[in-house]
N, C-alpha and C positions, 0 to 999 in steps of 0.2 A: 427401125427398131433401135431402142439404145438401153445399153443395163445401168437398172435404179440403183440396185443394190447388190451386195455380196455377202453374203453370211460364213462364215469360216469356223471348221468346227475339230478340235482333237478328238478321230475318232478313234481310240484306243479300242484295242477287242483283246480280253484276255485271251490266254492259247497255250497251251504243252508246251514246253520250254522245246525248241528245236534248231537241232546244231549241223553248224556246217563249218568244211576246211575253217572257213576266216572267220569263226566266231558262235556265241547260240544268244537267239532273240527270245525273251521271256514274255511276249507282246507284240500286238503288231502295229507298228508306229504309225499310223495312219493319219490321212486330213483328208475331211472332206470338205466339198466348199458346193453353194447352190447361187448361182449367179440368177435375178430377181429383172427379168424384163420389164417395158413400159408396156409392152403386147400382151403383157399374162401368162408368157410362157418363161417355162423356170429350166434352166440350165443343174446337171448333178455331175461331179467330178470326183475321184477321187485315187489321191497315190498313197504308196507304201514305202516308208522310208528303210533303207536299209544300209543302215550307217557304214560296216566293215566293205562293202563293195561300194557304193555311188557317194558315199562321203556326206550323205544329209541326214540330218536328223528331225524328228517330229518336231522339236523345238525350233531349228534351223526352218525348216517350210515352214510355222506356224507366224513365226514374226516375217518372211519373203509375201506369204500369201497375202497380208494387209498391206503390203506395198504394192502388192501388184493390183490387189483390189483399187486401190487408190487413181493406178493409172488408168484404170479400163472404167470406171466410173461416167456416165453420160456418152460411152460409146457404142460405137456398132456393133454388136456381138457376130453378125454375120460374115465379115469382114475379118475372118479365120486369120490368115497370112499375116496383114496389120497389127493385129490385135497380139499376135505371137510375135513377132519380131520383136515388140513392144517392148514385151518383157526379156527379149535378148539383149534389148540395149540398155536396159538397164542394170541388169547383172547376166554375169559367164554363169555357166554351166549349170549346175543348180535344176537339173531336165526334172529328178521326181518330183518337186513342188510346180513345174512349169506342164508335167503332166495331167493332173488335178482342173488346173484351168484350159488348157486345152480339150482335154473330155468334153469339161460342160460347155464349151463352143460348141462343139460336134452333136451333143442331146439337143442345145437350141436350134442349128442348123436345119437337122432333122426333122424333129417335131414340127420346124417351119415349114418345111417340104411336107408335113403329112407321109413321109416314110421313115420305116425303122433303120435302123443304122446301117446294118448292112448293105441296103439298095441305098443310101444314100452317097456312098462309098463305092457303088455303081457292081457292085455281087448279087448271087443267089443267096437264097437258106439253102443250106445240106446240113446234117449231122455230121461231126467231129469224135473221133476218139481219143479222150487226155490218156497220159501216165497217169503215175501216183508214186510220189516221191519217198523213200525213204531215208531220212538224216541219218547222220555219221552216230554207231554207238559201237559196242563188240561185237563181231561177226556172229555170234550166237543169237545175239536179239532183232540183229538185222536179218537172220535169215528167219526167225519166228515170223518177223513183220511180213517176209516176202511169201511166205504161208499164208498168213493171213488175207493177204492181199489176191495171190488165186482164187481161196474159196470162197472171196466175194465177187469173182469175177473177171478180177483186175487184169488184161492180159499184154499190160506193158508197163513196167516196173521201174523209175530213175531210182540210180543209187548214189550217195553223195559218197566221195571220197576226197583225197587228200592229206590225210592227215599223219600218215605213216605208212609207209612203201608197201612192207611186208606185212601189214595188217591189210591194208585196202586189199592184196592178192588174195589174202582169206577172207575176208567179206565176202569178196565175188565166189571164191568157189564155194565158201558154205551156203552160198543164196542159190546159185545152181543146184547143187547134193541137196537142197530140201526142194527146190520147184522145179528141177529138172529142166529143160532146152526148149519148152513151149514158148514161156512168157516172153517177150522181147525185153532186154534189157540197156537201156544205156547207162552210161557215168558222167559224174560229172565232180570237175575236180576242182575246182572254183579255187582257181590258182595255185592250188595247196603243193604239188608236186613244183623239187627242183628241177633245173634243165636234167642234169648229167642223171636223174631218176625216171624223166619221162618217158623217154623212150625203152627203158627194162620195164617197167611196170606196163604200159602197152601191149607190148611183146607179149609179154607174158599173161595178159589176160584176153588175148585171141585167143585162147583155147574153150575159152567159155562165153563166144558167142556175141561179143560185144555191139551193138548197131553204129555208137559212137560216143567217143568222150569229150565232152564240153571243156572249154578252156581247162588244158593240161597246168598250165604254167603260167605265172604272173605276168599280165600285162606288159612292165618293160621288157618284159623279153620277148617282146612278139619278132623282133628281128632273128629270131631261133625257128620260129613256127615254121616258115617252108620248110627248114631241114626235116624237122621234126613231121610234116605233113608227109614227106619222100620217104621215112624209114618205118612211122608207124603203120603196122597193119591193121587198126582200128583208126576210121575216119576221126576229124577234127572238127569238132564247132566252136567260132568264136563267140563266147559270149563278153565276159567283161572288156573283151578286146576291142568290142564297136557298142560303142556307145552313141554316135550318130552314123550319116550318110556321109560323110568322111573319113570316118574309122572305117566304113565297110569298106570306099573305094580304095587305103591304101592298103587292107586288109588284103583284099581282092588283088589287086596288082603285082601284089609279091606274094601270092598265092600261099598261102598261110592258112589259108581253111578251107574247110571240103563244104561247110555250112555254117549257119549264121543264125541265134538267137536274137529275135527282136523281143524287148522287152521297151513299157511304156515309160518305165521310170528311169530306164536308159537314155530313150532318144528325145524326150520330152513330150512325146505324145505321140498321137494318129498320124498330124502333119508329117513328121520327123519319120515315122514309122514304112509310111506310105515310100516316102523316097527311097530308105533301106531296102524295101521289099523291090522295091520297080528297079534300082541298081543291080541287085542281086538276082533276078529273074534275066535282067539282060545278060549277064554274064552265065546265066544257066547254071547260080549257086542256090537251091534247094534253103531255105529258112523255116524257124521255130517260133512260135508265136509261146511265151513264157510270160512268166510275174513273178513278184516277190512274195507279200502276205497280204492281198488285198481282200476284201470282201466279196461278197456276189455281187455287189454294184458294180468295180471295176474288169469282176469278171466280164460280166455282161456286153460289156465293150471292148473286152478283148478275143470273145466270143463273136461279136459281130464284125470286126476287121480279118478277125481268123478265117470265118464264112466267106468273106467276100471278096479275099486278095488268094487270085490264084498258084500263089509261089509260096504260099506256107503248106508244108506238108508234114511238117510235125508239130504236137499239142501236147505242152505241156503246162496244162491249165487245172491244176488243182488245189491253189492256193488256197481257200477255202476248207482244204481235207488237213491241212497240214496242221492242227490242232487247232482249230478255233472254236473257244467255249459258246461262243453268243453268234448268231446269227440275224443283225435288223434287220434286214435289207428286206422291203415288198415285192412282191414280183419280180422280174429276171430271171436268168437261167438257173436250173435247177440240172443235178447228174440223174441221170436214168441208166437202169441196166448195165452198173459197173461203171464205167467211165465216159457214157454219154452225152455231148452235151448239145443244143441247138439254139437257133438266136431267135430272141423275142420280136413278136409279128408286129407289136405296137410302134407308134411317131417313137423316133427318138432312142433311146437307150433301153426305154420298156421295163426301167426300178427304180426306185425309191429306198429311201430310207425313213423305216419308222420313226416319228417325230416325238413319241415317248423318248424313245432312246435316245435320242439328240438334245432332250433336255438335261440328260445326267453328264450333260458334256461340258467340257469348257469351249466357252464358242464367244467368236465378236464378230459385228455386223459393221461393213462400211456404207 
């Protein structure tokens, strides 16, 4: 088999302006890309760029993605590892646009096997329970949100923080005083807390039940996080802290987190993904299968590695809820019953995107 062509598309999705510690996204910077076999079969990928955390921008992937299109042009699409390295040796880091083409590796892979992603990836189907995130606003409209959010169901609630010590403390307790102790709730502080505040702010919000806080403190300071792991009574996840199977192992090693957010546009994909998960399982560290703003396309695929690798045990997988006006995407996973989701039974990733809507797009073909 070898790919004819690459089609690359800015797929912009309006959405609710929504803010977190490092910033608020008015859009979701999105690319998608559909790799064009000699075989007939068509490969779908797609990242979400999110500039204040992974440093890319929609602009940034849109001009990487015709390069890389360029390199993979007459090759083997099955030929995963190769085909990825590929694009390693040509530029560092750069994982959310390297996530995009890695996807649609893994949709042709499948579909060539005649199995949906998950079995291809060597898992079951089971149903999953997401969060549903609430962004950073006044503790008054965030605990309306977490209202809201029960009585549709919802019965595990992220709350974004960081942005002010003794604000974030009232967030949580006015979200507790309106939903009271049922829901589960985690935090996540997406670096926003200094070191010498981290640990008061923790402390002080075990009283109200916490499961755990995602990345407390910014990145260079992960040489603080063991202490910080010893004195907080609310568990640690790192997320911006491991961005590949590297960051987990030194992560891991100096014991620095109790868990570990794998996101796509982190570690550059499934490939990248897979090793985090199988690292972190050896070491008997519990991981979170997360995303940025992606559509149900991406979901879809992060719904199918989520199913099938058994060392993710939490889901938060609701990029999708987090204000997005327009929805193209054909088939894939859809929420049921509040925050349920399950992976599509079809070859491959089992979505599409609407080819109306891809016409109002800016897009180039290699």
């Amino acid at each position: 088999m070898k790919i004819q062509n690459i089609a690359i598309y800015k797929y912009s999705i309006p959405m609710v302006p929504f803010t977190i510690a490092t910033g608020t996204m008015h859009y979701a910077q999105n690319i998608l890309i559909k790799i064009f076999t000699d075989e007939g079969i068509i490969g779908w990928g797609e990242c979400s760029a999110f500039p204040m955390i992974v440093g890319e921008t929609q602009t940034s992937c849109y001009a990487l993605a015709k390069d890389f299109a360029y390199i993979w042009k007459n090759k083997n699409p099955l030929d995963i590892k190769k085909r990825l390295q590929e694009l390693h040796n040509h530029v560092a880091g750069n994982y959310t646009i390297k996530s995009a083409f890695d996807m649609a590796l893994y949709d042709i892979a499948s579909q060539y096997q005649q199995l949906p992603l998950y079995a291809y990836l060597g898992g079951k189907n089971k149903t999953i329970e997401s969060d549903l995130t609430i962004g950073i606003d006044t503790p008054e409209a965030m605990a309306n949100n977490a209202v809201s959010f029960t009585q549709k169901g919802v019965r595990c609630i992220k709350v974004k923080l960081g942005k002010n010590k003794e604000e974030d403390i009232q967030r949580i307790k006015q979200i507790r005083k309106a939903v009271g102790y049922l829901p589960t709730i985690r935090i996540d502080a997406n670096q926003g807390w200094e070191p010498a505040d981290a640990k008061f702010i923790l402390n002080k919000l075990a009283e109200y039940k916490i499961e755990f806080c995602e990345q407390p403190m910014a990145k260079y300071n992960d040489d603080l996080l063991p202490e910080l792991c010893q004195q907080s009574t609310i568990p640690i996840m790192a997320d911006e802290s491991v961005f590949t199977s590297k960051d987990a192992s030194r992560i891991i090693r100096t014991k620095s987190c109790h868990s570990i957010n794998i996101k796509f546009s982190k570690s550059g994909g499934i490939l990248e993904g897979l090793a985090i998960h199988d690292l972190a399982s050896l070491y008997h560290i519990p991981c979170m299968m997360g995303g940025m703003l992606e559509s149900r396309l991406a979901l879809t695929a992060m719904v199918h590695f989520a199913v099938s690798q058994p060392n993710i045990h939490y889901f938060d997988l609701d990029t999708c809820l987090l204000g997005h006006l327009e929805d193209p995407v054909i088939n894939g996973v859809n929420y049921s019953n509040g925050m349920l989701l399950t992976a599509t039974e079809e070859p491959g990733l089992g979505a599409t995107v609407d080819e109306n809507f891809l016409k109002t797009l800016e897009n180039t073909t290699i």
